[in-house]
C-alpha positions, 0 to 999 in steps of 0.5 A: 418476746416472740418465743415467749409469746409461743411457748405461753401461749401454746402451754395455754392451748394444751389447757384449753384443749382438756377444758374443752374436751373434758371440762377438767383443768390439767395442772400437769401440763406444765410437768409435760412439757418439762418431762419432754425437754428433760427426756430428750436432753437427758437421753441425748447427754447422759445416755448417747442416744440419737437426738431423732430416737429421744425425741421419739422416746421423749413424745411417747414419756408424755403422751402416755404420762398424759393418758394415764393421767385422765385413765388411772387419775381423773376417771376414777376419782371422778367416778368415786366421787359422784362425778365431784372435779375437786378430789381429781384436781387434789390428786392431779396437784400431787401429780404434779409433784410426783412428776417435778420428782421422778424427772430429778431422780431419772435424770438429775438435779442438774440443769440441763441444755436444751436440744437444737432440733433445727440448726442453722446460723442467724438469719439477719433480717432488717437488723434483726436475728432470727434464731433456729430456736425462734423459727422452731417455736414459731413454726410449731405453734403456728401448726398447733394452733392452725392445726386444732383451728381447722380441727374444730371447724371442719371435722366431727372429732372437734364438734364432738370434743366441744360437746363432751366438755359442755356437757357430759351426759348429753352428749352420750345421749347423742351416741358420744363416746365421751371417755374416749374423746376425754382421753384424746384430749388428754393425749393432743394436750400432752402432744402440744405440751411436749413439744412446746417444752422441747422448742421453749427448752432449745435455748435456754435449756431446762431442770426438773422443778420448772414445771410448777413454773410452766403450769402457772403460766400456761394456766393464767396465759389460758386465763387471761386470753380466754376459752372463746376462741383456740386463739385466745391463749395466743393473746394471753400469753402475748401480754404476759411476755409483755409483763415479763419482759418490761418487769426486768427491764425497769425494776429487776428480774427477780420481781418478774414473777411477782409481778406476773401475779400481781397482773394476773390478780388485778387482771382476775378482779377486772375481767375474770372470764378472759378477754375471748369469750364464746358466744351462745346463740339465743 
């Protein structure tokens, strides 16, 4: 439930940092972090790379897959469009897809297993086993959580990325280079993504079409935790671990979805800004 936690939760912080540096919701991240699975395992198994140079190459696929996203499909739609976000989440949608298909063209159809980048035998700790893929997740989002934590409250960048999203044309009012904080947004969310998908992936591997998957969770994980603290998505994924674990257990897997959404819907009519709220001072 740990490493569900973590990978949920860390997909909700890669949405939350777009929202908050853009005020753009990114439906590809899910298809980030399965393309950044899927290159490592993919150059690893089908092409002999090193585990280091696909890892590298991997990082570098989704990062520029992130930044052409808010370059070549958001930016100029939104211009186009006087500034409307719906035609940008239609094209980004079909973006979504795109990715999902050109990932089973490159690398198969096939599922494939995930990479350990950290090994060592389980640690048995008071009866229970902690594995290298549950050190490795737990380890990764501790430093992207603590890591865009401090970001934002000691330096100028993440003052400034939380302006360009609240408001656009007021912070380049007050000298913001705004298309540029919207793009290092886009970039730092891909970041996350990626390595989300890479630790997530360590144990039970990954195929081209699980990124619709992932983005959905990540999206109602950021939901239900919040946008008032980069904490927040922490807490949504957490209860929807819950939700995923205690589904299969009691009634079967294959309702494990269906009920996630039937939470989700229940969760939506009861609280729909999230359990963290960001508080305006008056």
């Amino acid at each position: 439930m740990i490493e569900l936690t973590c990978f949920f939760g860390l997909l909700g912080l890669a949405y939350l940092v777009v929202l908050e540096g853009s005020g753009f919701f990114n439906l590809a991240i899910g298809p980030y972090a399965m393309m950044g699975a899927l290159s490592v395992s993919g150059l690893v198994i089908n092409q002999g790379l090193t585990l280091w140079l696909a890892l590298v190459i991997g990082l570098v696929v989704v990062l520029l897959l992130a930044g052409s996203t808010e370059l070549l499909v958001v930016r100029p739609i939104e211009r186009r469009s006087g500034g409307a976000e719906f035609p940008a989440l239609v094209a980004v949608a079909a973006l979504v897809f795109g990715i999902s298909q050109g990932a089973g063209l490159v690398f198969g159809r096939l599922p494939l297993p995930g990479q350990q980048v950290v090994s060592f035998p389980a640690i048995d700790l008071a009866g229970a086993f902690v594995s290298a893929s549950l050190v490795l997740i737990v380890g990764f989002a501790i430093v992207a959580f603590g890591g865009l934590t401090l970001l934002a409250r000691t330096t100028a960048f993440g003052r400034a990325l939380r302006a360009a999203g609240d408001n656009r044309e007021a912070a380049r009012i007050l000298g913001l280079r705004v298309d540029r904080i919207r793009l290092l947004a886009f970039i730092v969310s891909g970041g996350i993504a990626c390595g989300a998908g890479i630790a997530f992936a360590s144990k039970g591997g990954v195929s081209y079409d699980v990124g619709l998957h992932w983005a959905l969770l990540g999206f109602l994980a950021l939901v239900i935790g919040g946008t008032g603290s980069w904490l927040a998505p922490l807490l949504g994924g957490f209860i929807l671990s819950i939700t995923q674990v205690i589904v299969p257990f009691f009634i079967g897997g294959e309702f494990a979805d269906y009920a996630v959404l039937l939470f989700a819907l229940i969760f939506f009519g009861f609280r729909p800004q999230g359990l963290y709220v960001r508080k305006v001072r008056t």
